[in-house]
N, C-alpha and C positions, 0 to 999 in steps of 0.2 A: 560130573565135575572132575578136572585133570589134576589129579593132587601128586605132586612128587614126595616120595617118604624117604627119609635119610635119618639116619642111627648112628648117634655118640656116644660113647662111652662116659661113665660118671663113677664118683669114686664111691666106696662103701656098702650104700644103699641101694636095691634093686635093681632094674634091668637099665638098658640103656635109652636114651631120651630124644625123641624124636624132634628134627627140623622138618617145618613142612615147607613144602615151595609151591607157590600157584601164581603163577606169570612172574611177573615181576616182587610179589609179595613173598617175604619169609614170615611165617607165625611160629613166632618163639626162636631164640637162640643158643638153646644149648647151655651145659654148665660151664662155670668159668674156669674149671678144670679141663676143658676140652677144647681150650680157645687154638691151642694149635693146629689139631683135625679141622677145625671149621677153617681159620683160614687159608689151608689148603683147599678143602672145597669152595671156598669166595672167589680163590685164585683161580679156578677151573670152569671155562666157562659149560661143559657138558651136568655141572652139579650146581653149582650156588652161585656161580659168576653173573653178574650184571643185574641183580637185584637191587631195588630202587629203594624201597622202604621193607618196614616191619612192623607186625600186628601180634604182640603179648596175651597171652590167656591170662598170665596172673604171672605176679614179682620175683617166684621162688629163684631161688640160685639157678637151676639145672634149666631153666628157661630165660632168661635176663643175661645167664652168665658171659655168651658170646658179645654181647651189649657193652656190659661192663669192660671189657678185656679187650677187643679190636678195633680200633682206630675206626677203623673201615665201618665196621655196624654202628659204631657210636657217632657216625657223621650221618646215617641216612634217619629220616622223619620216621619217628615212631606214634605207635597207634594203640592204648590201651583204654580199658576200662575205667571208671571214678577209683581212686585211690591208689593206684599202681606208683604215677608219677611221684607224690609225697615219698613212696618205699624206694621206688629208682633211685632221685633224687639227693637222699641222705642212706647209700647203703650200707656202709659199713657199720653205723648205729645200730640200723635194724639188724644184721648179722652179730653183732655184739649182743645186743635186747636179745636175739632169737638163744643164741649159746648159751646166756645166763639164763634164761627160763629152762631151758634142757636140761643145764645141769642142777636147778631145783629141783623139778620132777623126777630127778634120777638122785636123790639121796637114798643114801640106804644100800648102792649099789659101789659106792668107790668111783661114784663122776668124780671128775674133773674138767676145767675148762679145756686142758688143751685136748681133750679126745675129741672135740669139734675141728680143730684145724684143718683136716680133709677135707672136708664136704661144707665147710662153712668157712673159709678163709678167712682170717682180716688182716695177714702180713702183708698184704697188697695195694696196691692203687686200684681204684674204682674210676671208672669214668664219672661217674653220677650226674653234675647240672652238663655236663658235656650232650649228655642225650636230651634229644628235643623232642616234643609229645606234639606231632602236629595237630592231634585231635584227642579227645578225651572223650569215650566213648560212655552212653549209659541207655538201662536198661528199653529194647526199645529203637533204639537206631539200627539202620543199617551199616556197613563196610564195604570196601571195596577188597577182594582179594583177586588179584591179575586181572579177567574178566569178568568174576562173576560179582554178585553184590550178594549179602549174607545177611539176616537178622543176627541182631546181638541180644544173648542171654544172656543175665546175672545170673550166674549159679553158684552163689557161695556156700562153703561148708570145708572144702579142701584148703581154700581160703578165705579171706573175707572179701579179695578183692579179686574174683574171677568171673572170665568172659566166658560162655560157649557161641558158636557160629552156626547155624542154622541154613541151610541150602534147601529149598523146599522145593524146585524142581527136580533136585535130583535126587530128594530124599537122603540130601548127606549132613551129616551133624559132625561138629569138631569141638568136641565136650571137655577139650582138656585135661587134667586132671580126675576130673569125678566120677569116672568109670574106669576104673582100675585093670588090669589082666587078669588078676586072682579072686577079682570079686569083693574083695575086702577095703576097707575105709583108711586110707592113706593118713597118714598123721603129717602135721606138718606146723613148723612152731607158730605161734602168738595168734593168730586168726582163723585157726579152723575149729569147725562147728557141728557135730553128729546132729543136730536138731537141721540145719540150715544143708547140711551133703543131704538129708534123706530129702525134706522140699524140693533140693534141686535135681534129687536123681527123680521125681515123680511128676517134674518140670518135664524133663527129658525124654523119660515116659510117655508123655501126650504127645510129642509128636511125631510118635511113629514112621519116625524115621528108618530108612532101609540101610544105612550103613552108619555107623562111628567110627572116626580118624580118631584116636587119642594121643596122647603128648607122651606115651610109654607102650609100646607094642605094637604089634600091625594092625589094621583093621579088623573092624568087627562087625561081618554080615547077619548078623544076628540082635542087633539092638535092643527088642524086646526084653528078650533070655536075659542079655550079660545084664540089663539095667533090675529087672528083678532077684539076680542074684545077690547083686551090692542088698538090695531092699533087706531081703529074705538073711543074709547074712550078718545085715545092723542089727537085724529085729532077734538074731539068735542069740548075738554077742549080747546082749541087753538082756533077755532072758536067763541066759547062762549065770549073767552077772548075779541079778536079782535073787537064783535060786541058790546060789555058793551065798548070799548076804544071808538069805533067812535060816542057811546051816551054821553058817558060822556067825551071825551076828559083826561081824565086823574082818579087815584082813588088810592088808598091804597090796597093793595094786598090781607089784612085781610081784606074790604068791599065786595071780590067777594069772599073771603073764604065762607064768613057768608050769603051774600045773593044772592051769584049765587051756591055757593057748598052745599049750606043748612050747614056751619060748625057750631057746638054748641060749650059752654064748652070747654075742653081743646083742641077738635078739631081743634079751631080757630088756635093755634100756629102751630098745625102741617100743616094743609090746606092752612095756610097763605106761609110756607117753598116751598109747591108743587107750587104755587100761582107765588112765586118765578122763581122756575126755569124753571116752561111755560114760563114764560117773559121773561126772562135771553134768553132761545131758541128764542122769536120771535125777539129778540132786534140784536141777531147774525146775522137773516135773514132781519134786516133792517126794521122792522113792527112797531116797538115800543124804546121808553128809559124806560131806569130800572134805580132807584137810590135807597139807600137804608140810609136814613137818620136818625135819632135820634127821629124821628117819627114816622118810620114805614115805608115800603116799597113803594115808589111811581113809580106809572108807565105812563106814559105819549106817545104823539108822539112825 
């Protein structure tokens, strides 16, 4: 399968974020901080020129955002999974809802709203009903991407509303989001799920697939490995949790960010969020209570 890889720069948070190109098809657009790069590359026809439509893994900013921001993408037919459209649609809301749950979760630490303004904008125009969903994909359909055709997987956890694409002759999967570079469980606001990322990383797992494109780093010829390290890494963080609870009977969420995750620096707010929704996970299975007070994240038995 001919997949072209092309890398954008995004603000803040982690590596840079992959466009992919296969024929005529872009999957995923980039953040809306990067809307300039990309419409250089639209303009070229050697890189992104003459692309027809677009096929979304999921709504997040760093993938939507070129969508949002360019004329030019927000005129050709787009293609996601059940729920995307609702988030497209109305995003500035959602980006609002998202910021204000960030800065709940980050009491304790001296949030505030506008430390979201980078990587979550809302001093802007949105394209939103501007972009048309010519098709709305669910668990189970195929796609078209350039020439080939692909099963569609739900794999939520990273979000609620994510695709992966499945190439089964050539053994190539395009997972998205939920195999990370580092192995580790992506946080991401209002929809993600530690119980629903491990299902779908063990989705993933079955089919033995010989290569992963993901939506953040290069390829991964090794699929097996990286998809058991995310596993093996849930299941530690979860552990780790569990056995700092029965030392201390109770802690703040940002204490095991900082001295069980080693978080530094602005790390602390993010790590404290993941911190989060490991809890959230064990408190559904009965292991722990989560509250989240005007103080910061308390977890207790």
């Amino acid at each position: 399968m001919d997949i072209q890889r092309f890398e954008f720069p995004q603000p803040t948070w982690g590596p840079s974020v992959n466009v992919l190109r296969v024929g005529d098809t872009l999957v995923d657009t980039g953040h809306v901080r990067s809307a300039d790069a990309l419409a250089e590359a639209l303009a070229d026809p050697d890189r992104l020129g003459g692309v027809e439509r677009v096929v979304l893994t999921h709504p997040h900013i760093d993938h939507v955002g070129g969508s949002q921001a360019l004329d030019e993408l927000a005129a050709l037919p787009h293609v996601a999974i059940e729920g995307v459209p609702f988030i497209v649609h109305d995003y500035r809301e959602y980006l609002l809802e998202a910021r204000a749950d960030m800065t709940r979760l980050c009491a304790g630490l001296g949030a505030t709203d506008s430390m979201w303004d980078s990587y979550f904008p809302v001093d802007r125009e949105y394209h939103e009903e501007r972009i048309e969903f010519e098709r709305v994909l669910a668990d189970g359909d195929t796609v078209r991407l350039g020439e080939y055709e692909l099963d569609v997987l739900s794999t939520p956890g990273h979000s609620g509303q994510h695709a992966s694409f499945w190439h089964e002759p050539s053994g190539t999967c395009l997972p998205g989001d939920i195999v990370s570079e580092n192995g580790h469980f992506m946080y991401a606001p209002l929809y993600c799920d530690i119980g629903e990322y491990k299902r779908s990383l063990r989705r993933l797992r079955a089919l033995e697939a010989d290569r992963l494109v993901p939506m953040h780093g290069p390829p991964m010829e090794n699929p097996r490995e990286r998809i058991d390290d995310c596993l093996e890494n849930a299941e530690r963080t979860e552990s780790r949790l569990l056995n700092w609870l029965d030392d201390r009977g109770g802690f703040f969420a940002r204490e095991f960010a900082s001295d069980v995750l080693g978080a530094e620096g602005a790390a602390v707010g993010f790590l404290t969020m993941v911190v989060y929704e490991y809890a959230r996970h064990l408190e559904e299975r009965g292991e722990c209570s989560v509250a989240v007070e005007g103080d910061g994240i308390e977890v207790s038995r």
